[in-house]
C-alpha positions in Angstrom: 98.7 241.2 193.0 100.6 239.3 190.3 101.2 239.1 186.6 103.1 237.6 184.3 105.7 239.3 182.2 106.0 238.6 177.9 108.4 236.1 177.0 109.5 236.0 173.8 109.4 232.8 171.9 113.2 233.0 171.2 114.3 233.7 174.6 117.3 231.7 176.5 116.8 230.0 179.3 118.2 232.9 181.3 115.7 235.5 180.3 113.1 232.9 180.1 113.5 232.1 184.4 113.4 235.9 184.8 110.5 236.5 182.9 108.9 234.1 184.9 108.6 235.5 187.7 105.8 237.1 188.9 105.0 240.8 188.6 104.4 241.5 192.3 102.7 244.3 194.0 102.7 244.1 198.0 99.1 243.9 199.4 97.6 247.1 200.7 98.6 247.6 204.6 96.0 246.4 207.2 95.5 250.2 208.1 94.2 250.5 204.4 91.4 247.8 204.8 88.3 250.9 206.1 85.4 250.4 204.8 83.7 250.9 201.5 82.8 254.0 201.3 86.0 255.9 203.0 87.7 253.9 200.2 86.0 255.3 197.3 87.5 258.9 198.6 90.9 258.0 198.3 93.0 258.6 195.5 95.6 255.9 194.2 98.0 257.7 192.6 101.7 256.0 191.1 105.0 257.4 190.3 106.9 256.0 187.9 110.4 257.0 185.6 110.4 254.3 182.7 113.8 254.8 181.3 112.5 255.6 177.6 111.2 252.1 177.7 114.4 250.6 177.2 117.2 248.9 179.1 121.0 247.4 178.8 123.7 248.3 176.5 125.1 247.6 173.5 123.7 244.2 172.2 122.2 243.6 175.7 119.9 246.3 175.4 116.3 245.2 175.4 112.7 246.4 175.2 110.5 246.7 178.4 107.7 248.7 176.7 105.0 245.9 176.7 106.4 244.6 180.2 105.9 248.1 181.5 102.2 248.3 179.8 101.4 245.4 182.3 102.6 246.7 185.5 101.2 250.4 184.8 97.8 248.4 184.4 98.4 246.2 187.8 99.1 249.9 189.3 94.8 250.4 189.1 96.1 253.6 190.1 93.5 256.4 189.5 96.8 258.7 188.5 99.8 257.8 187.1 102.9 259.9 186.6 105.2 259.0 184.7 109.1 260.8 183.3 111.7 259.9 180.5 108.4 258.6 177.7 109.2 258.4 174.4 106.7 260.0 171.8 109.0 258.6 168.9 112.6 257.7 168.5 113.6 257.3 165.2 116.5 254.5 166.1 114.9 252.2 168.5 112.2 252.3 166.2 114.2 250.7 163.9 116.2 248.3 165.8 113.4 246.8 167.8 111.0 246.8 164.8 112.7 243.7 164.1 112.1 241.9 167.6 109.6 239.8 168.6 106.7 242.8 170.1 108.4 245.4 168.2 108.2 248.8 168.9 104.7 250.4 169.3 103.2 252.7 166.5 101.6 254.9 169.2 103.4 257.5 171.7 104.3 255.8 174.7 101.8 257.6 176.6 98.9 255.8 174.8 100.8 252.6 174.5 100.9 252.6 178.2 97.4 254.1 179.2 95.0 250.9 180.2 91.5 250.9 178.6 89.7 254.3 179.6 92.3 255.9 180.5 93.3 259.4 179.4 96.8 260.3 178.4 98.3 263.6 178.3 102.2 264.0 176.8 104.5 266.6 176.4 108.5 267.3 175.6 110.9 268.1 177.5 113.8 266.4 175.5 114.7 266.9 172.3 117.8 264.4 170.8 119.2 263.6 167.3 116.9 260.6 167.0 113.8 261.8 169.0 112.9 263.2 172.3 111.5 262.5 175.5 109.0 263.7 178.0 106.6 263.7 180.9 103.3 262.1 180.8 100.2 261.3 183.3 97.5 259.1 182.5 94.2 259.5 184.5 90.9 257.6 185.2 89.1 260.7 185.5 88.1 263.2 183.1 91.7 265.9 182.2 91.2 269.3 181.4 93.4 271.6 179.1 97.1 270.5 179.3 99.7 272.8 180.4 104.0 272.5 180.0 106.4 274.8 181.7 110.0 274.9 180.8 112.0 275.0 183.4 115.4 274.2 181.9 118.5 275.6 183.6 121.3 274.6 181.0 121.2 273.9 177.6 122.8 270.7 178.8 119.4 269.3 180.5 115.8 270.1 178.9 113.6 269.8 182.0 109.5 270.7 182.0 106.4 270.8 183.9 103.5 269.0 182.6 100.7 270.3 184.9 96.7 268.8 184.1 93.9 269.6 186.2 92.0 266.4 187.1 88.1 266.3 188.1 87.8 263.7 190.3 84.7 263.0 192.8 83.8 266.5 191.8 86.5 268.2 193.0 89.6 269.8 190.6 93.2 268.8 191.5 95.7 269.9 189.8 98.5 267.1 188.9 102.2 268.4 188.1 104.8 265.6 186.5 108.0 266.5 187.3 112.1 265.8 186.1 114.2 268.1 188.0 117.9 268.3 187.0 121.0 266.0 188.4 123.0 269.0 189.9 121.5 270.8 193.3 121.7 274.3 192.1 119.8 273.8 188.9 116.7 271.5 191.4 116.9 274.6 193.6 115.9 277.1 190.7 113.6 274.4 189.3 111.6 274.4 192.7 111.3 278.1 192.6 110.1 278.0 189.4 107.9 275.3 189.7 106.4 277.8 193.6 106.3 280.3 191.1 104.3 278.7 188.3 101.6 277.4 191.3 101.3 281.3 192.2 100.5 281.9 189.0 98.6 279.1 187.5 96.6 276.9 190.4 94.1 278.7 192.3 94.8 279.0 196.2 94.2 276.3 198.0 93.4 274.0 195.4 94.4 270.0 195.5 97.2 269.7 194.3 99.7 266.9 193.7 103.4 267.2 192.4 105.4 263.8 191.2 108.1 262.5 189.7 111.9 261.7 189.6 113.4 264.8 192.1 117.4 263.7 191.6 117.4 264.4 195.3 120.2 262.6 196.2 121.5 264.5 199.3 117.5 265.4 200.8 117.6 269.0 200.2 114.7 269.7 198.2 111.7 269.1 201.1 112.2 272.5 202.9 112.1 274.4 199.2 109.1 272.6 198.5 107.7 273.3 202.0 108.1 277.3 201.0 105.6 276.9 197.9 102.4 275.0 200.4 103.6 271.7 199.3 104.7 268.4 201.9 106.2 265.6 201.2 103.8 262.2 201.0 105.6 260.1 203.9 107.3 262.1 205.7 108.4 260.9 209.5 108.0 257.7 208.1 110.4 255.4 207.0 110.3 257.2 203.4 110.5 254.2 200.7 113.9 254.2 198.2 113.5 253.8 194.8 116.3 253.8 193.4 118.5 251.8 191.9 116.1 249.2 191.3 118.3 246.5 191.8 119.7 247.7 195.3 117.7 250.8 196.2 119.7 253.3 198.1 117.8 256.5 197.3 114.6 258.2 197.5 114.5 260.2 194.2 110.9 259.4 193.1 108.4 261.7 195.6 104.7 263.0 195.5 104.1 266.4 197.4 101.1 267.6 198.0 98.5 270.9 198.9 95.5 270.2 200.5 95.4 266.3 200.1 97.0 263.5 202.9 98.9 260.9 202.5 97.3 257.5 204.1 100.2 255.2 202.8 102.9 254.5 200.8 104.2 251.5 198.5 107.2 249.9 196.5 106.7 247.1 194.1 109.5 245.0 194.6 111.0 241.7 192.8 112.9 241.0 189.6 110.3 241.4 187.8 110.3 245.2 188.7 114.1 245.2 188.2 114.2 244.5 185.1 112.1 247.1 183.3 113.8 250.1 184.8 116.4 251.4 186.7 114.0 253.5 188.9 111.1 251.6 191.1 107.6 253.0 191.2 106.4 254.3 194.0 102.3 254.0 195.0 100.2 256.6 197.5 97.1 256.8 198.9 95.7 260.1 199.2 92.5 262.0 200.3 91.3 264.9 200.8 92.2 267.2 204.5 
């Protein structure tokens, strides 16, 4: 699948040769091609940490919130998860109020949910100009939303945002996640996140958990394993997501309860680059 990004009208001829390229998203592997109806019992679910919708420095810094609206749609993901989005920000606001898309009136949960979609948002952040959060948007009908702090310093506001999800008649429970960038504080975070499943998911009930991990050294999988839930991909070579531009790590994961992983994808080209520093990362689940 491909797609165009925006290019402004006053663009260089730098940007304008990098907007140009395609938005790519590799075909589905052969194994994926069963027939109809097996199809229609999967569940395509996408991981994705945006960067605030915002990237560069200084007087390079640039907004990737429309570009990002077009590759969330080329997803057609039934589920997607996504960390660091922006509900307001008082300064960006501002400053890219005076570019050529500007920035969006709307949250960027609802900026970024395609057409029947529905969006659930909550904070985890909170800054001197705004905050930022976790957000899934969902093809299928949500239920009530729920958001667990799980914060270990006052240095990093981390959160759950757990929504049940009926789909093909069946309730999953989806969990966004943004653990913390130092190993002891992700350890305590996955405890808290076993013990908020204990408390808040009935047993054996679907369930998927998502998002940016910070795992850099691959510690987290056996802490995971403790609370029922297995890592999409594993035994196989397990996708890196990031940096975008040379991607060295695995930080963006799903695990899951009671659902299988059938395959795994990367978008890849500059396209992708460009609009953040992590790269998305696809699945294909169904049912066990």
């Amino acid at each position: 699948m491909t797609m165009n990004l925006l290019i402004p009208p006053d663009a260089s001829a730098a940007q304008t040769q990098a907007l140009e390229e395609p938005l790519v998203l590799p075909a589905p592997p052969a194994a994926l091609a069963v027939q109809e109806a097996a199809v229609r019992h999967r569940l395509r679910v996408a991981t994705y940490n945006i960067h605030k919708g915002v990237r560069g420095v200084g007087p390079q810094r640039r907004l990737e919130i429309h570009n990002l609206g077009l590759g969330v749609q080329a997803f057609d993901a039934d589920l997607v998860f996504l960390q660091e989005v922006r509900l307001f920000h008082h300064r960006d606001a501002r400053h890219f109020d005076r570019t050529w898309f500007g920035w969006p009136r709307e949250g960027q949960a609802d900026f970024l949910a395609p057409e029947g979609y529905g969006a659930a948002y909550r904070s985890n952040a909170v800054t001197r100009d705004g905050e930022h959060g976790n957000a899934l948007l969902s093809r299928w009908p949500i239920g009530d939303v729920g958001h667990h702090d799980v914060s270990d310093h006052r240095f990093e506001q981390r959160g759950l945002l757990h929504v049940p999800v009926l789909w093909q008649g069946v309730t999953l429970h989806a969990i966004v996640a943004h653990f913390g960038l130092m190993h002891s504080s992700r350890k305590r975070q996955a405890e808290r996140l076993a013990a908020y499943i204990a408390h808040h998911i009935p047993a054996g009930a679907p369930t998927i958990v998502a998002g940016d991990f910070n795992d850099w050294g691959e510690r987290l999988d056996p802490l995971m394993a403790s609370a029922g839930l297995q890592r999409a991909g594993v035994g196989r070579n397990v996708p890196r997501t990031f940096p975008s531009r040379l991607p060295l790590f695995s930080l963006d994961r799903f695990y899951t309860r009671g659902l299988h992983c059938r395959g795994l994808e990367v978008p890849r080209g500059p396209a992708w680059v460009r609009m953040s520093d992590h790269l998305p990362l696809l699945a294909e689940l169904e049912l066990t």
